[in-house]
C-alpha positions in Angstrom: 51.2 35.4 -8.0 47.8 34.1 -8.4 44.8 36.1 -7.4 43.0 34.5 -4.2 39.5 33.7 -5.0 36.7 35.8 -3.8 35.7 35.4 0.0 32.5 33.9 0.9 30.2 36.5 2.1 27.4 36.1 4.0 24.1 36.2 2.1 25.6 36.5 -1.0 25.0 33.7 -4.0 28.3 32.0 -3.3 27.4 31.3 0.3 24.7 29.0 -0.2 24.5 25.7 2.2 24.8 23.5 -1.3 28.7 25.1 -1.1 30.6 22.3 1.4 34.1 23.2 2.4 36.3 20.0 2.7 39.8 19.0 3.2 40.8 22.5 1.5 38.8 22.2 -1.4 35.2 23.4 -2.1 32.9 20.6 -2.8 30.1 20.9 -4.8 26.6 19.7 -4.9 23.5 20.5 -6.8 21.0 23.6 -5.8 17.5 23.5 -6.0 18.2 26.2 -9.5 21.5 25.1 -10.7 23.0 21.9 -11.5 26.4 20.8 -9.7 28.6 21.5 -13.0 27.0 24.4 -13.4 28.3 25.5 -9.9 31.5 24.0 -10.3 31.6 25.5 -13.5 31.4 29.4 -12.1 33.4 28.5 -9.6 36.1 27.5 -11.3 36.2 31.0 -13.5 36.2 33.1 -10.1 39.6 31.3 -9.2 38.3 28.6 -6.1 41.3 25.9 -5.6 40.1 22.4 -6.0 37.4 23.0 -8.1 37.0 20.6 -11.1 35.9 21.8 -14.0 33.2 20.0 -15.0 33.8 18.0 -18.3 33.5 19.3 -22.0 30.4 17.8 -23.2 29.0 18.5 -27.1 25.8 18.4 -26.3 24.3 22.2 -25.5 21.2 20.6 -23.9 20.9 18.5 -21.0 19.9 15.3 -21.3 16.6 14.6 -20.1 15.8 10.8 -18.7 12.9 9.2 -20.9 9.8 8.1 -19.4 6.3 7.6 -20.5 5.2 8.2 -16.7 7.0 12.1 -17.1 3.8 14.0 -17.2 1.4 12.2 -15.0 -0.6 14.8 -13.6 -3.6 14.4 -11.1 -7.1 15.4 -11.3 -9.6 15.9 -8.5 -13.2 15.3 -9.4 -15.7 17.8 -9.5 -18.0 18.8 -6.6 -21.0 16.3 -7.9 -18.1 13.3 -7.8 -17.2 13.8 -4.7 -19.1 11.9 -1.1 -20.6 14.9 0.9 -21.2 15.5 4.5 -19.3 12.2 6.1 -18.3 12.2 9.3 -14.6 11.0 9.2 -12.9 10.0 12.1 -10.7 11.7 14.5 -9.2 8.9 16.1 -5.4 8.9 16.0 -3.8 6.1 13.8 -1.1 6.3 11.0 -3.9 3.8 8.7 -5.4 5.5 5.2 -9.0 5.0 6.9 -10.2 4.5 3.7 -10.7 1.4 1.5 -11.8 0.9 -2.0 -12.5 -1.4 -4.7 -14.2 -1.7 -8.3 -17.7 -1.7 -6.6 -17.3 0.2 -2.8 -16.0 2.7 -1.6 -15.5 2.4 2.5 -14.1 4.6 5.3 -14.5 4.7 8.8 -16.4 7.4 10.4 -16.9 8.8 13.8 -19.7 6.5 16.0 -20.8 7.1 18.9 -20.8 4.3 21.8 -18.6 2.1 19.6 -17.1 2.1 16.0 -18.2 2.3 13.0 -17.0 2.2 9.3 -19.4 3.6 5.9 -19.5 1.4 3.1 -21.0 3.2 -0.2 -21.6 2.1 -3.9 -19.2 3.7 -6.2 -21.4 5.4 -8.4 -23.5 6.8 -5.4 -22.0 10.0 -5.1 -23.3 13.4 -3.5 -24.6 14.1 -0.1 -24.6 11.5 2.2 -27.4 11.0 4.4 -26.2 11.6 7.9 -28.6 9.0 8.8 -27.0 6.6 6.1 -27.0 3.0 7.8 -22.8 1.8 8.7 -21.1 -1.5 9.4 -21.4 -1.1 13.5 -20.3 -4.1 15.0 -17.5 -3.0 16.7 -17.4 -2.1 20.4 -14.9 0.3 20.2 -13.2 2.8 17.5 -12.5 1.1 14.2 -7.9 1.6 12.9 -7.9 -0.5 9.5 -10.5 -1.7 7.3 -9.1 -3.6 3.8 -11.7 -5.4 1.0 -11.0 -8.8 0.6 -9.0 -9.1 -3.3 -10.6 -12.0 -4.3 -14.0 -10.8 -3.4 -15.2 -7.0 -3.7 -18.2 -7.8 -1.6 -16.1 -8.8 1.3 -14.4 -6.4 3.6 -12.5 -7.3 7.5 -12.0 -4.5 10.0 -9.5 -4.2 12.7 -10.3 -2.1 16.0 -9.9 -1.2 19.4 -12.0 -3.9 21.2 -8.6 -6.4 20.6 -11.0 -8.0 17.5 -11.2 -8.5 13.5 -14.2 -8.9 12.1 -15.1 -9.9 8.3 -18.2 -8.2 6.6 -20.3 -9.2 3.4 -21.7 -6.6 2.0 -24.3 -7.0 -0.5 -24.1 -5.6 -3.8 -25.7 -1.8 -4.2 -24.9 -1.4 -0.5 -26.5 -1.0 2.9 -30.4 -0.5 3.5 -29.7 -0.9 7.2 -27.3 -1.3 9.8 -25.0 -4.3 9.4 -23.9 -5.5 13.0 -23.7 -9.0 12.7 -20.0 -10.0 10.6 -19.9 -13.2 8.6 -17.2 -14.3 11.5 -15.6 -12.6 14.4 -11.6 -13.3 14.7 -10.9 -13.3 18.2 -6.9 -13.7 19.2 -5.5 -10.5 20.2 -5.2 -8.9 23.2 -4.9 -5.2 22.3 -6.0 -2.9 19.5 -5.9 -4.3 16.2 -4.3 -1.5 14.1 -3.5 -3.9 10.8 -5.6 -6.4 8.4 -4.0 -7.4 5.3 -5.3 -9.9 2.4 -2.9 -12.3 1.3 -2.7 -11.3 -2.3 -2.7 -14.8 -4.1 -4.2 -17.2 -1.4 -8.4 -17.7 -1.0 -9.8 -16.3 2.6 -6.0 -15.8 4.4 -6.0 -13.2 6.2 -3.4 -11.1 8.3 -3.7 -9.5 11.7 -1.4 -6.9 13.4 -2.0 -5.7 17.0 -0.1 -3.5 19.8 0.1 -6.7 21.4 3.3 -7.1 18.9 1.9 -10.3 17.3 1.0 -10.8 14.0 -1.6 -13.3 13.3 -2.8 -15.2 10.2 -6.3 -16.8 9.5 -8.4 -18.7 7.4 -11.0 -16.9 7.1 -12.8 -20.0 5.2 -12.8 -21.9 9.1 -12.2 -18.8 11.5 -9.2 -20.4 12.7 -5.8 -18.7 13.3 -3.3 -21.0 11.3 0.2 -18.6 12.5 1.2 -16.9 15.0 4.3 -14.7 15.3 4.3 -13.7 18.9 6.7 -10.9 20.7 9.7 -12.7 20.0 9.4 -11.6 16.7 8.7 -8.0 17.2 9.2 -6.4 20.9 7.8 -3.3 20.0 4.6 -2.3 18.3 4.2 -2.9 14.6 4.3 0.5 12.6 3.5 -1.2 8.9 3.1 -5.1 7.3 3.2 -6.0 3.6 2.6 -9.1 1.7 5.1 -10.1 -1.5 3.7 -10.2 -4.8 3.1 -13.8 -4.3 2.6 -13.6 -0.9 5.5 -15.8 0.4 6.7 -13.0 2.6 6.0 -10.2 4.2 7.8 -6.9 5.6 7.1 -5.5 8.5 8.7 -1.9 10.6 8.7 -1.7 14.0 8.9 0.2 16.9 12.3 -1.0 17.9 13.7 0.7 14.7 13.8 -2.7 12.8 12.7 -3.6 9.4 12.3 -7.7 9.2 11.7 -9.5 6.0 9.5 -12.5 7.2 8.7 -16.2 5.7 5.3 -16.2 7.9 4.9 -19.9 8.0 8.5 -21.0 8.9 8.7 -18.3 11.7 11.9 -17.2 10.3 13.2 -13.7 9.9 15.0 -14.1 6.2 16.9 -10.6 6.6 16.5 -7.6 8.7 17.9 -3.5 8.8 18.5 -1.9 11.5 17.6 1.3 11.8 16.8 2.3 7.7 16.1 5.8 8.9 17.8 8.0 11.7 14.9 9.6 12.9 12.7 8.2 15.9 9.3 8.6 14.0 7.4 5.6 12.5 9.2 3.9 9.6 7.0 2.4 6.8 8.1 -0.7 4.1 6.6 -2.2 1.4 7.7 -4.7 -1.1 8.2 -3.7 -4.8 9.5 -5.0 -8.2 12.3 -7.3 -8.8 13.1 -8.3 -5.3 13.5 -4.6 -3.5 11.9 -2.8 -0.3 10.9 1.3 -0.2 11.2 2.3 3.4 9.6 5.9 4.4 10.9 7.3 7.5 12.6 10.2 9.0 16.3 11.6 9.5 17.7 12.3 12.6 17.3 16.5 11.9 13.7 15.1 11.2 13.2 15.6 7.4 11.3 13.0 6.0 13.0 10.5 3.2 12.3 7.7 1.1 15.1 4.7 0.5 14.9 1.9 -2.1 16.7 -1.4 -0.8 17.5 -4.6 -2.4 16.4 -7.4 -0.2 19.4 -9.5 -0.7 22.0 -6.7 0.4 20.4 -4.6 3.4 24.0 -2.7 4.3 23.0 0.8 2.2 20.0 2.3 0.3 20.2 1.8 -3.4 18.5 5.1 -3.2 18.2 7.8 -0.5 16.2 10.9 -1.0 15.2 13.5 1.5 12.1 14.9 0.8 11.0 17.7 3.4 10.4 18.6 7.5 6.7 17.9 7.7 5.8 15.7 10.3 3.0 12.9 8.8 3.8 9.7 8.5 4.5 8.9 4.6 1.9 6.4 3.2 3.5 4.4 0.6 1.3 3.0 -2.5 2.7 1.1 -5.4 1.4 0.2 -8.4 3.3 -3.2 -9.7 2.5 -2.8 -13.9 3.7 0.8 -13.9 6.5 0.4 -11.2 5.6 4.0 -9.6 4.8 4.7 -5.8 3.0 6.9 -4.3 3.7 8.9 -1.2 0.8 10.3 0.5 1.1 12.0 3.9 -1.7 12.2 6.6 -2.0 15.9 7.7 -0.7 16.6 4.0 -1.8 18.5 0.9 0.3 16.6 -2.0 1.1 13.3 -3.5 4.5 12.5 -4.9 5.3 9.5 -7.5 8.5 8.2 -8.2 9.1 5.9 -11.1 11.3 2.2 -9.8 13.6 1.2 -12.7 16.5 -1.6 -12.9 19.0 0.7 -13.7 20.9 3.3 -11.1 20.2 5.6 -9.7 16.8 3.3 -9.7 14.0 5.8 -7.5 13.3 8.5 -9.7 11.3 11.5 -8.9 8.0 12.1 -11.6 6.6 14.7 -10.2 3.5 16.4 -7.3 0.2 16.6 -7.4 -0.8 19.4 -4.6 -4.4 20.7 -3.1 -5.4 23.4 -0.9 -6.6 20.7 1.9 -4.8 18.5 3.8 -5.8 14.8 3.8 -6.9 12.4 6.9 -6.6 9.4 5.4 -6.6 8.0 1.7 -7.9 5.3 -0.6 -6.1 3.8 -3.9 -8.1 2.0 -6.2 -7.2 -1.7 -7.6 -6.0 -1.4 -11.2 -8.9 -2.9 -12.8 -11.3 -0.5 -11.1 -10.1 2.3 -13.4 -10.7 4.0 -16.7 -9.0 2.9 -19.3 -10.3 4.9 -22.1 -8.8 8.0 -20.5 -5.2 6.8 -19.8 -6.0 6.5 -16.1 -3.4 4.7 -13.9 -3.9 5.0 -10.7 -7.1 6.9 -8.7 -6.9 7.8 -5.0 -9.6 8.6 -2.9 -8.6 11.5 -0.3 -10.3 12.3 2.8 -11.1 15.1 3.9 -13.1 16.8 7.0 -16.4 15.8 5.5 -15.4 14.8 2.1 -14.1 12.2 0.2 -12.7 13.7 -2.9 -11.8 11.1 -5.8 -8.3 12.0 -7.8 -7.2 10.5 -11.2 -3.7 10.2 -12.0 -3.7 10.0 -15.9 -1.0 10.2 -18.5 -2.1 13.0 -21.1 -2.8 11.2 -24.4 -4.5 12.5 -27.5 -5.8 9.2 -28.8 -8.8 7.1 -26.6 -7.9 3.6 -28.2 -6.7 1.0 -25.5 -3.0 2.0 -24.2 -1.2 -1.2 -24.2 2.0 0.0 -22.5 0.1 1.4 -20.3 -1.9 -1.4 -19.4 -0.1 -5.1 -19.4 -2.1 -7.7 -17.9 -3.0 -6.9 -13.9 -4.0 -9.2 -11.3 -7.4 -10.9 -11.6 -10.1 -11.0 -8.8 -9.7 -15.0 -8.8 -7.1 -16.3 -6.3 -4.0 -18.3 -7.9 -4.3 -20.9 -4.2 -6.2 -22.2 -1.9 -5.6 -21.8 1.8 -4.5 -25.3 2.4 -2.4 -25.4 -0.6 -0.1 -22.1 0.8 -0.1 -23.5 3.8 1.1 -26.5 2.8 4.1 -24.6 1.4 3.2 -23.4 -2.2 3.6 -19.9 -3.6 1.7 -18.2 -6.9 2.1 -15.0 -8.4 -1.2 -13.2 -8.8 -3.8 -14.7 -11.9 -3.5 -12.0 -14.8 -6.3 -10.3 -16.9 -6.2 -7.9 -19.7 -7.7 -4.7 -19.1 -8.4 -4.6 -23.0 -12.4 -4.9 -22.8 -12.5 -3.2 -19.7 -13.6 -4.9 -16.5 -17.0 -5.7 -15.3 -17.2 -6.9 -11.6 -18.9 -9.8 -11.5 -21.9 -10.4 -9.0 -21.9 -11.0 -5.5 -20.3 -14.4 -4.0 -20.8 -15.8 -0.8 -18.6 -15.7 1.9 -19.3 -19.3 3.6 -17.6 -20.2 6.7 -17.5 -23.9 8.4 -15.6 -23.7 11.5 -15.9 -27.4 11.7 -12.9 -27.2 9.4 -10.8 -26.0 11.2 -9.7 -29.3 13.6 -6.5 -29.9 13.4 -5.4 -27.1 11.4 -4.9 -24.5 14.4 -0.9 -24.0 14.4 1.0 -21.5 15.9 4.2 -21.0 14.6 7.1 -22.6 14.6 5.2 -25.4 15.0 4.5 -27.9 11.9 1.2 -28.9 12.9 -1.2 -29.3 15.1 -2.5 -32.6 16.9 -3.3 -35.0 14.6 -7.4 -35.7 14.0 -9.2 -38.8 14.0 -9.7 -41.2 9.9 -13.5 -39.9 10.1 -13.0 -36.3 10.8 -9.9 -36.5 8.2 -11.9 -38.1 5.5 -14.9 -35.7 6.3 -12.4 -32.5 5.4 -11.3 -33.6 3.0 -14.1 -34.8 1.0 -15.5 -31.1 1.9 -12.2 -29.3 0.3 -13.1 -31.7 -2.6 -16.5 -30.2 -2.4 -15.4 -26.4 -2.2 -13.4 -26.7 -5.1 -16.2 -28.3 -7.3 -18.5 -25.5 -6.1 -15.6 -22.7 -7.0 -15.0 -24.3 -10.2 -18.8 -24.0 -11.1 -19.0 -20.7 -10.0 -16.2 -19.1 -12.5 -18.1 -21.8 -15.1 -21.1 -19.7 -13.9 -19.3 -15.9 -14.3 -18.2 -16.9 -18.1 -21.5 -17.4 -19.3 -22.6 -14.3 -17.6 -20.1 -12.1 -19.0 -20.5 -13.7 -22.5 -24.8 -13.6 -22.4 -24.1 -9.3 -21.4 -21.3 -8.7 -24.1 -24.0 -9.8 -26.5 
């Protein structure tokens, strides 16, 4: 007769909750120490029925996945790189509060009798001045601020007084108070809690609001082109992303939806319901090769990341639970290195995960922890970093009264230029005019090669002609808006004729500039 197996006892090793009874047999998963054939393994010497033994393998090592990305490791900056003594704000809003670019680095701040965001010059680190001079034209706390990617002097902010407003900011910063924006988008009719730069298209900008509508403008005229009202979304709008080539966007909502979006058609092109269990905010944002990462919570309130292929919505390509904390996930991704970032507000740690082709396709890299948790966070545009130290991505954490920079680096010996680690990124010039992606056209981003390193160039102007702007005032699903007189028609478009000679000359101009300093 055949010995019975040893009973489960409570506390013991073998009563573990990675141990699932089913259907008679014991099941086996991995624990956090051993792997699931080493379990089954043991298991199956002590005598369990329905164990399978796990197969004979020749190899006495296991088989590590190979990734360049393995040992990314973070590394704050020291006390003297750090921005002292800033007042960050207390205002409650699932945004990074933080923004950053090659030449600024801006977070909103706590104002009194209004809002208020600081804007400082990268390299002007230290103690800041509590009298230090702030954008201040807001009449009410400030949720989202984002710089402009085609121009790092321009910034638009989104705030409670139902408004957006777009900033110039002249190079080496503030000497006093800027309240008067380059334009004022008016539209909304509560909070603003989203901006968002179309990646690929000059001056088009996005709006989000708790009114549930989405807006897009051209910045160029101050004119709201779309408009996807509360049809869209009923509920209010947790997260919005542009696609790389900004012919989409994703968006999570309160009403436990993720949509995929073709903004100027009006049209939903897919949608999930319900991507995560939980009732907490959901966030989504488009990465490589046609596939969504959704952060959200499960029903028992652990948080969890999912991969999902646009195209086939039904199940998660990958599903990963992460932990019970209770901030919102922030995801970052960085498109040349296919790794995101996962940064929680109220947290002390950022985790990466490497995006590959192959199953099981999200794979964990590793965590970069500190003793203090972060408000808000920052992440630095590719060509803003340094490439002589193998640095591929750099966040900017807030803190209390600190913003603490962070560089994620992969530890090389050699300080030549890392090709693999650096293809070609996307350029500050934009791959389309407004008209021309309104008109239907998409563009992938405009490449450079990080090889020389990257000097910003100087500052250009923001100009703004609302007499553009008749005739061009749509709100979808509609195709167009009422059709202009011959003069006003031939006026616009002998001025786009203009603009483009005048952009033209102005990269003609930044060649000869970056040619006369590399001599």
């Amino acid at each position: 007769m055949a010995s019975c197996p040893p009973p489960l006892v409570r506390g013991s090793s073998l009563s573990r909750p990675w141990l699932l009874l089913k259907t008679g047999a014991l099941h086996v998963r991995s624990s956090p120490l051993f792997g699931q054939a080493d379990l089954a393994a043991s298991l199956g010497v002590l005598g369990w029925p329905g164990v399978l033994k796990p197969p004979v393998s020749r190899m006495s090592r296991q088989v590590v996945r190979s990734s360049k990305f393995r040992h990314v490791f973070g590394q704050p900056a020291k006390a003297d790189q750090c921005y002292e003594d800033v007042r960050v704000s207390q205002t409650t809003w699932d945004s990074g509060f933080c923004a950053v670019n090659p030449k600024f680095v801006a977070l909103i701040c706590e104002a009194s009798g209004g809002g208020a965001f600081l804007v400082l010059p990268l390299g002007k680190t230290g103690r800041v001045d509590k009298n230090a001079p702030t954008v201040c034209g807001h009449t009410a706390p400030v949720l989202d601020i984002a710089w402009c990617p085609h121009n790092d002097n321009v910034i638009a902010s989104g705030s409670e007084d139902c408004t957006v407003m777009v900033w110039e900011i002249p190079d080496g910063g503030l000497v006093l108070p800027l309240r008067e924006p380059v334009v004022t988008l008016e539209g909304h009719t509560k909070r603003v809690g989203i901006v968002a730069w179309h990646p690929t298209a000059q001056n088009v900008l996005l709006s989000a609001g708790c009114d549930n509508v989405i807006m897009v403008w051209d910045v160029g005229t101050g004119a709201a082109v779309l408009t996807l009202g509360p049809e869209v979304h009923p509920d209010t709008i947790y997260s919005v992303d542009w696609s790389r080539d900004g012919g989409l966007i994703c968006t999570s909502c309160r009403d436990k939806r993720v949509r995929i979006i073709e903004p100027r058609k009006c049209t939903v092109v897919a949608e999930k319901d319900r991507p995560h269990e939980g009732t907490r905010p959901v966030r989504a944002v488009f990465v490589s090769e046609g596939k969504i990462l959704t952060t959200g919570f499960s029903r028992m309130s652990e948080r969890q990341v999912a991969l999902w292929d646009t195209k086939h919505l039904e199940e998660p390509l990958s599903l990963q639970e992460l932990d019970t904390s209770s901030g919102v996930l922030l995801p970052f991704f960085d498109p040349d290195t296919n790794i995101v970032y996962l940064c929680g507000k109220g947290d002390s740690s950022i985790r990466y995960f490497e995006i590959t082709s192959e199953a099981p396709f999200l794979h964990y890299l590793s965590m970069f922890s500190s003793k203090e948790s972060q408000r808000g966070m920052g992440y630095m545009p590719k060509r803003g970093l340094e490439v002589n130290k193998c640095e591929i991505a750099r966040f900017y954490k807030l803190h209390e009264r600190r913003c603490e920079p962070i560089a994620m680096t992969v530890p090389r010996k050699s300080d030549l230029f890392q090709e693999d680690l650096y293809p070609p990124t996307a350029g500050p010039d934009p791959a389309l005019t407004a008209e021309e992606w309104l008109g239907g056209r998409d563009a992938g981003p405009l490449l450079i090669s990080l090889k020389d390193g990257y000097v910003p160039p100087k500052s250009r102007e923001l100009r703004v002609n609302r007499g553009l702007d008749t005739g061009r005032r749509r709100a979808a699903p509609e195709a167009s808006g009422t059709p202009s007189s011959d003069a006003v028609s031939r006026l616009e478009e002998e001025m786009r004729k203009l603009q483009a000679t005048v952009q033209e000359l102005q990269k003609r101009l930044d060649r000869l500039e970056e040619t006369v300093q590399a001599k």
